[in-house]
N, C-alpha and C positions, 0 to 999 in steps of 0.2 A: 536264862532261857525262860524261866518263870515267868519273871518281869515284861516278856514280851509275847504271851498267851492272852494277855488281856485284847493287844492290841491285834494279835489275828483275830481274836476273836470277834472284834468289835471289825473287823476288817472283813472277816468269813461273813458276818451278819449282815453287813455293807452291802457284799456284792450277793447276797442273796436276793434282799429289798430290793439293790438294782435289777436283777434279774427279775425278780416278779414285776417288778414296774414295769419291764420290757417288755413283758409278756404282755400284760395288760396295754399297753399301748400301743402291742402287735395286734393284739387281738380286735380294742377300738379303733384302729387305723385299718383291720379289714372289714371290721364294718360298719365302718364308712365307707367305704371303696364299696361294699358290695350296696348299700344303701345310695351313692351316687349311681352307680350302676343303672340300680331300678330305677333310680329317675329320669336317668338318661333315657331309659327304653319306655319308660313313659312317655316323656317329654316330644321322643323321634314317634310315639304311637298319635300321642295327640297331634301332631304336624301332619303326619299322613292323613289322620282322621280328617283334618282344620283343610289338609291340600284336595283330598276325597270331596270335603264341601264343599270348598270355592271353588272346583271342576266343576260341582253340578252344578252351583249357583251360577257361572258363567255359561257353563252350556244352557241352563234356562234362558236366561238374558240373549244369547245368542238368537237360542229359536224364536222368542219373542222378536225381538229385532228384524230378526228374517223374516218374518211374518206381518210385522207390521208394514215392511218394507214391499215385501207381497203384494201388500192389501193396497197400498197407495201407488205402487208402478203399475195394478189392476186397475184402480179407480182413474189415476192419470189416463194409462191406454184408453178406458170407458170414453172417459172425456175429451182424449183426442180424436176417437172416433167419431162422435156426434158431432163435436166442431168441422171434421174433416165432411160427414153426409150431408150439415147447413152449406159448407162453401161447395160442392161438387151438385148440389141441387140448383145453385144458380146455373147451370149447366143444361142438366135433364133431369130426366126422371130417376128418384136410387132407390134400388132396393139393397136386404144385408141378408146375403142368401152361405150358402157351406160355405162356397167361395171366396168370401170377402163381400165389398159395397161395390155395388156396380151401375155402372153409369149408363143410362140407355139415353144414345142420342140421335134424335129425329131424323126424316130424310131428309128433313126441312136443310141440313147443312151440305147437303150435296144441289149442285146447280140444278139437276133433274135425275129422274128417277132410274137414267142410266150413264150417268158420269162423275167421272171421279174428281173432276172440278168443284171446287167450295163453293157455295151459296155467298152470295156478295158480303151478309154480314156474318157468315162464319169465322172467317180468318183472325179476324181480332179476338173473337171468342176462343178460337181453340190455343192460341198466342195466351189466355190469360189461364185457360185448364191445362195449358203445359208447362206455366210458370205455377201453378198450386202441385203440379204433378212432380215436379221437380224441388221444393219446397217438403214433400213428404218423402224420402227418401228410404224410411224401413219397407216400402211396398213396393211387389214388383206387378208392374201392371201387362196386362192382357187385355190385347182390343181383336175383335171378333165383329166381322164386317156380314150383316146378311142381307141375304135382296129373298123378293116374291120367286114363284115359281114360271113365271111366263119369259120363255125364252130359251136358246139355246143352254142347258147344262152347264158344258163347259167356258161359254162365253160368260154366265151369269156367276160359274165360279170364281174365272177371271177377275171379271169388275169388284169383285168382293174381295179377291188378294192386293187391287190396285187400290183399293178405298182403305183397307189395313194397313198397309205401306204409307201412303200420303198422311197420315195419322200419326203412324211411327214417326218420319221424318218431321212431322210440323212439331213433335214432342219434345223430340231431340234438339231438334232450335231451338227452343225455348231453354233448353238447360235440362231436361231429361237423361240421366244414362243409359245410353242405348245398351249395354247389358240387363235393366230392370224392365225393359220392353220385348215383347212376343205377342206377332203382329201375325194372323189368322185371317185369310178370306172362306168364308162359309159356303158361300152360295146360298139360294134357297133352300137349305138342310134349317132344321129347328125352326118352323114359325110356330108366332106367338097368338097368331091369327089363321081362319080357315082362309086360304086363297080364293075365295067367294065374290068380295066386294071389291072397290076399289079400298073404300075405308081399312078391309083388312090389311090387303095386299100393301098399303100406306105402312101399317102398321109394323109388317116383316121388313120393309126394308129398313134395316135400321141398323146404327154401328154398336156395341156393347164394350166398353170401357171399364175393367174388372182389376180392382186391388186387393193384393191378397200380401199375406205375412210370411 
């Protein structure tokens, strides 16, 4: 039995060593575990942080973008409008009032000063304002038919809802949608002139061609 004291011993001492080794590689195996850990939760912190930034760095870019985008469908519109008051000037007179651009056209396109008959070279002309009218399709137009004050009221309002109508109609041939047109006889309501002279009275009668957004 003697003879074999050496060897527990050297056995008992064995699995001591092993045991503290164990220990020690339990111990450096938790931390590591807990040293991966805090990298982990760094790592998932700087992601947030990293996703945090590239959110706002695209929401910058976005608003820029929209904005710039703003600025050139702004600047486009601008320029379509001024192209649009050059070609409706060949027409009449424009002004660019709350309402939109509006087109004022003489009596000169009606046969005389009480009929809803076109002036001989009206026709071709309004054939060529219903084909640009129809060409601009974001606007819906408004034509407003006025005459002077001499005359029966309601007969003067009449001629003014039949001078609207013939308008309407000559627009819509051309290719106009008769949904973007609202056709208005006046009457002698709103001149632009005192009913004084003939010149004035020239003046009021007159049809108004209004495009709006």
């Amino acid at each position: 039995a003697r003879e074999g004291d050496p060897h527990e011993r050297r056995a008992r001492e064995q699995a001591e060593r092993d045991a503290v080794n164990a220990t020690e590689q339990l111990r450096d195996a938790r931390t590591e575990i807990a040293r991966m850990r805090e990298e982990v939760r760094t790592t998932r912190a700087d992601a947030e942080d990293a996703k945090i930034r590239l959110a706002r760095i695209e929401g910058e870019k976005q608003a820029e973008d929209a904005l710039r985008n703003a600025d050139k469908r702004a600047a486009d519109q601008r320029a379509g409008v001024e192209t649009l008051k050059q070609a409706l000037a060949r027409f009449g007179t424009v002004r660019d009032g709350s309402r939109g651009l509006t087109l004022v056209l003489a009596e000169s396109l009606w046969a005389n000063p009480r009929s809803t008959n076109l002036g001989a070279a009206s026709a071709s002309k309004l054939d060529q304002l219903g084909a640009l009218l129809a060409n601009s399709p974001d606007y819906q137009i408004s034509i407003e038919a006025f005459t002077d004050n001499k005359g029966d009221e309601a007969a003067l309002q009449q001629l003014t809802q039949d001078r609207a109508r013939v308008l309407s109609e000559r627009f819509a041939a051309a290719g106009v949608d008769v949904t973007r047109i609202q056709a208005s006889g006046l009457g002698g309501a709103s001149p632009v002139a005192p009913n004084t002279t003939v010149a004035s009275r020239a003046k009021n009668r007159r049809t108004e061609v209004t495009l709006s957004t």
